[in-house]
Structure formats: C-alpha cells, structure tokens
C-alpha positions in Angstrom: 19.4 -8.7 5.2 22.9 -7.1 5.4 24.0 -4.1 5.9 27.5 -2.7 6.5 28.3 -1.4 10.1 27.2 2.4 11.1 31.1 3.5 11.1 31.6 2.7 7.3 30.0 5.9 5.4 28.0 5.1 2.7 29.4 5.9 -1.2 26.1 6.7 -2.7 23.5 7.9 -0.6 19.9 8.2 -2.3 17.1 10.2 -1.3 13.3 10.0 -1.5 12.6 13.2 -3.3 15.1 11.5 -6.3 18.8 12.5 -5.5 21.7 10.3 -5.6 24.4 11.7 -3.6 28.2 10.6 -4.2 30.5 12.6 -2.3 29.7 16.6 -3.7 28.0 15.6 -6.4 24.6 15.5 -6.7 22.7 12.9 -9.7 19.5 13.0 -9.9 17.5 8.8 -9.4 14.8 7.2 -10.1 13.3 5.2 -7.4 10.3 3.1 -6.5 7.0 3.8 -8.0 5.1 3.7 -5.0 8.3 5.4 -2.8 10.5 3.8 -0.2 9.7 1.4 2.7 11.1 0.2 5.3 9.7 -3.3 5.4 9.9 -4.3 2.2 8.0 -6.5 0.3 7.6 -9.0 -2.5 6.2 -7.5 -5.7 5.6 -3.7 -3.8 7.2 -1.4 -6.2 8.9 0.4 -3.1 12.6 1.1 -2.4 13.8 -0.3 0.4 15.5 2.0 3.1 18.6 0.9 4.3 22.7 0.9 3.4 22.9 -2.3 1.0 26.5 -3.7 -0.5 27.1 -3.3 -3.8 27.9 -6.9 -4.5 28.5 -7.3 -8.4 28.2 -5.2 -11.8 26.9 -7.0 -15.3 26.7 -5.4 -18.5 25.3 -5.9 -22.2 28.4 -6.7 -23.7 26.6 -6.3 -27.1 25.6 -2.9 -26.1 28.9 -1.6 -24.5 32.2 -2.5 -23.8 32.7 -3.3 -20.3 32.6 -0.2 -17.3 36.0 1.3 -17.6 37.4 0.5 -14.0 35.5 -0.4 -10.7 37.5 2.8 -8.7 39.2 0.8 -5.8 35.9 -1.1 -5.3 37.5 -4.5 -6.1 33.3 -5.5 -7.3 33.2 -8.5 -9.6 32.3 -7.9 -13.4 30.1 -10.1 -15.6 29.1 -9.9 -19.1 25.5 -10.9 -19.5 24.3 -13.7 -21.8 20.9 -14.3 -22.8 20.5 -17.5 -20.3 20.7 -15.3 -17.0 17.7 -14.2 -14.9 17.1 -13.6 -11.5 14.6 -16.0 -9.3 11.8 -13.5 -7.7 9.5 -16.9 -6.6 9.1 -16.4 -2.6 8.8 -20.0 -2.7 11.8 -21.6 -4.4 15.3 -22.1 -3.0 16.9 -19.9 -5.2 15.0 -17.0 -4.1 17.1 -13.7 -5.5 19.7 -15.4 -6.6 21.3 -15.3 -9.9 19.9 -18.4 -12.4 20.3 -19.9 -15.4 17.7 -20.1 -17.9 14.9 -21.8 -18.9 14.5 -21.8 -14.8 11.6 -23.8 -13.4 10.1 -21.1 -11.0 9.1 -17.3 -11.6 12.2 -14.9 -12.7 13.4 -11.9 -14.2 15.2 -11.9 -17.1 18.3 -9.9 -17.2 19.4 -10.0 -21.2 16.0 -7.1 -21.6 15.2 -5.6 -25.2 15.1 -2.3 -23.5 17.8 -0.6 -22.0 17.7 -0.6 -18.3 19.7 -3.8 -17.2 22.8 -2.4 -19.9 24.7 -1.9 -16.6 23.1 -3.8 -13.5 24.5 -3.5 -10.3 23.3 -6.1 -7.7 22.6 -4.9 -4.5 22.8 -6.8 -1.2 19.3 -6.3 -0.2 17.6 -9.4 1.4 20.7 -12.1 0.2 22.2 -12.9 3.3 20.2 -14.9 3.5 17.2 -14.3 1.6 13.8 -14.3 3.6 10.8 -15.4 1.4 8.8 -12.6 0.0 11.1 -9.7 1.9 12.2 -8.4 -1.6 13.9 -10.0 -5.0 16.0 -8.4 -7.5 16.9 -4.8 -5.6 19.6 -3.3 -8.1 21.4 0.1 -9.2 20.3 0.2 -13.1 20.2 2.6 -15.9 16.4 4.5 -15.7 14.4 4.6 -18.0 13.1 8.1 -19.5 9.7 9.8 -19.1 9.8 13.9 -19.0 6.2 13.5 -17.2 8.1 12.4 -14.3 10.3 13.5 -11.9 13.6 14.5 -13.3 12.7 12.6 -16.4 13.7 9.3 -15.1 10.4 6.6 -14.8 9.7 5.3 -10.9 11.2 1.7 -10.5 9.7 -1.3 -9.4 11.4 -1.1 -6.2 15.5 -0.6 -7.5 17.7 2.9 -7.7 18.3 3.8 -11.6 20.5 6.2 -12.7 20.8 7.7 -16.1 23.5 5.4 -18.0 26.0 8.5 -18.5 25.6 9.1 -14.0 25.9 5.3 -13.6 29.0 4.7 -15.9 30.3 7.7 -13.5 29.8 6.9 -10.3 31.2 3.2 -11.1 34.5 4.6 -12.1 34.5 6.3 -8.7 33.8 3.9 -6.2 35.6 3.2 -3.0 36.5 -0.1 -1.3 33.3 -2.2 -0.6 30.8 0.3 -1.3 27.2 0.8 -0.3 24.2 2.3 -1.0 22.0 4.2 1.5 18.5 4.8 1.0 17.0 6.9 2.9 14.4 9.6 3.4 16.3 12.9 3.2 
C-alpha cells in the first residue's frame, strides 16, 4: 500500500461521522457501509483509513463532458467505454488493476446503468503493489441518494462518494499530487 509521506498535507481529508474536508470547506461523504478499518479487507464494505494518492479520474463521456480542469493536480483523465472493469479476484494477477472486458476472473464493471461511476476517481489504496485480498477497487465516486441515511448519501461498499455537484468541485481545486485521508475524526 502507498501512502504519501507525513510532511505532505492531505487535500481532502474524510471523516468517519461523513465529512469530507477540503481546505475550509466542509462536504458532506458517504463512506463504507460497515465504517472504516484499518486492515482492510477483500469484499468488507469498510473504508480503509489511511492518506491514499489520487491516481486517475474517468468519466461517462455520454453522461458529461469531461471535469473542467484537474486544478494543478496534473491527474490523468480517461473517458470510459463500456469494455473497462476493474479485477477484484484476490487470486488473479491483475488484482485491482484496470481491465478490459470480457475478463476471465471476477470484476467490476465500470460503464454502470446507475450513476455512481459518472466521475470515478481511482485511489491508490493497496496498488503498489497489490496484496491479495487487502482491498480492490477503493475510489472517490459520486454517492448515491437515500434520505434514510446519513446526509442522504447511501454507505459504500468500502469507497468515499461525494454528491456529483461536491465531486465536480473539489476536482477543479486540487493541488499537485493530491491525497485523500481517511480517518476517524
């Protein structure tokens, strides 16, 4: 797993009770449905704590036109195609790793019919390199709504989501290699 080194702030900070924090202002997340962890694993529905790299941004291009500006972030851009997934088999060599579909071992498919993967951004949580069963497919995406739950934003299967409107946002404004921090307050 990577994280950047203590002396680099972090340019999003979340927060277990559901706040994303990016300098002053204050979004509110949805995180994992069973909370955060600190040992993450395969298939938990937990957040991981830690500071993770944001490594890449894709988007629906059928849905949007691309993020307006990265801020100074320099992240790579992708527009998503129906053929891409993400591996989340413990077993196989590409492991969270960006595929191509049909792939031979379990995945996640990133083109979705709902909304959440419109603007994915990949985090670098267990890629470096990826340990088997410590955690697939860890991303900053657009929530999903439920006014039952807290702030109206579902719990994740493990990622940070963001409404689309707070995530279009804080992309514009990102500094040079950012990170996310998850963490308990």
């Amino acid at each position: 797993m990577t994280a950047p080194p203590p002396s680099v702030p972090p340019a999003l900070a979340a927060t277990a009770d559901g706040w994303l924090r990016r300098g002053a202002r204050c979004l509110p997340c949805a995180l994992g449905r069973f909370g955060t962890t600190t040992l993450k694993q395969e298939g938990d529905g937990a957040t991981p704590l830690g500071a993770w790299p944001l490594r890449r941004v894709f988007w629906r291009p059928d849905r949007l036109t691309a993020p307006p500006g990265l801020g100074r972030s320099g992240l790579p851009l992708t527009a998503l195609t129906p053929d891409m997934g993400w591996c989340d088999d413990p077993g196989h060599a590409d492991y969270n790793r960006l595929v191509t579909l049909p792939h031979p071992a379990g995945h996640e498919m990133l083109w979705r019919t709902d909304h959440l993967y419109d603007i994915v951004v990949v985090l670098g949580h267990n890629d470096s390199p990826p340990e088997p069963g410590r955690g697939s497919a860890i991303f900053l995406h657009c929530a999903r709504p439920d006014p039952s739950a807290r702030h109206g934003l579902r719990p994740t299967a493990g990622c940070v989501a963001l409404r689309q409107s707070d995530l279009l946002a804080v992309l514009a404004d990102l500094p040079e290699r950012p990170t996310l921090e998850v963490r308990l307050r």
